[in-house]
BALONU-167159 format. One record per residue (C-alpha): x, y, z; residue in one letter; chain. Coordinates in pm, 1 decimal, padded with zeros to 6 digits. Layout:
% BALONU-167159
X  Y  Z  code  unit
X  Y  Z  A  A
...
% end
This chain:
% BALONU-167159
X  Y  Z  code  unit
10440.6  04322.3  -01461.9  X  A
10533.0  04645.2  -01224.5  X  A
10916.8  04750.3  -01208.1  X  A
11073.7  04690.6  -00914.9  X  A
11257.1  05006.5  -00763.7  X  A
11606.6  04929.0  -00749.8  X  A
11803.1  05079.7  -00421.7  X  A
12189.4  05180.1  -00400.2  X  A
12299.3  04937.2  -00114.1  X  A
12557.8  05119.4  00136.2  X  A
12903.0  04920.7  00044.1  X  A
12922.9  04827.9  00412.4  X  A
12627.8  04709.8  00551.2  X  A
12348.5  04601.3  00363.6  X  A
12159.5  04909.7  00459.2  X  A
11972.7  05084.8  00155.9  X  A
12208.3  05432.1  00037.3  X  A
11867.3  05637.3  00000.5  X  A
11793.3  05551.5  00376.1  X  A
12176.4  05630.2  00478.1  X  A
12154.7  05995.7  00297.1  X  A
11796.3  06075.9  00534.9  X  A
11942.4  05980.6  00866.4  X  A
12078.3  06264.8  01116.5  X  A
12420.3  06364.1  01199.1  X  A
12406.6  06126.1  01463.5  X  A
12301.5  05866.3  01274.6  X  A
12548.2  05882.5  01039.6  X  A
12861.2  05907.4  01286.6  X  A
12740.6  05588.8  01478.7  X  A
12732.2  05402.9  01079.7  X  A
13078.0  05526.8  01096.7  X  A
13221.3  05488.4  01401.5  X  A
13062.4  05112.9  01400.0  X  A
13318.3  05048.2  01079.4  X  A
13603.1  05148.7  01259.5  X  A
13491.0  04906.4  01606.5  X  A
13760.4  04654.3  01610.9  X  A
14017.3  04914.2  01574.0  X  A
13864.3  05137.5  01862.0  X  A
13896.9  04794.0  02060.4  X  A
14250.4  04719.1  02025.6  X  A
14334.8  05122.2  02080.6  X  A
14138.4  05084.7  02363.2  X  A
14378.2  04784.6  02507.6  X  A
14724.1  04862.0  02395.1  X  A
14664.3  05231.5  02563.0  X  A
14643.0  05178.2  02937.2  X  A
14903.4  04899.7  02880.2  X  A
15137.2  05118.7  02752.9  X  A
15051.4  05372.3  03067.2  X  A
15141.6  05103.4  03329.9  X  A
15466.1  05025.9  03152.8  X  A
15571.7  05422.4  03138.9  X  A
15400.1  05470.7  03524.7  X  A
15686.5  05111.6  03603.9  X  A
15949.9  05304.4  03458.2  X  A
15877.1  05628.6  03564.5  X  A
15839.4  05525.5  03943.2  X  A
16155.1  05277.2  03888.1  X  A
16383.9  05605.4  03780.9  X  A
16214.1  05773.7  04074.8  X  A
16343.8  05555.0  04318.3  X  A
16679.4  05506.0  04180.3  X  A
16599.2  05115.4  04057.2  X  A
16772.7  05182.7  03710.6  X  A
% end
């Protein structure tokens, strides 16, 4: 009976730790980034509506509306 080779899995993703370690820099900053998605999302929302409710009041004190 041969041994099977037994592989570190990534915590993450089921994606084998010896396989992580040989990928490029690029690579390994999409792996990352692609943990953090959801988050990048809901940055990516609250931001510009945050903007349009500082342009409102901005242009309100501009012309003298409070």
């Amino acid at each position: 009976m041969a041994k099977r080779k037994i592989i570190k899995m990534s915590k993450y993703r089921k994606f084998p730790q010896d396989k992580y370690e040989d990928m490029g820099l690029v690579r390994r900053i999409e792996r990352k980034l692609d943990r953090v998605n959801h988050i990048m999302e809901l940055v990516r929302t609250i931001v510009p509506i945050m903007l349009l409710i500082l342009n409102c009041v901005i242009l309100a004190k501009i012309f003298n509306l409070i």
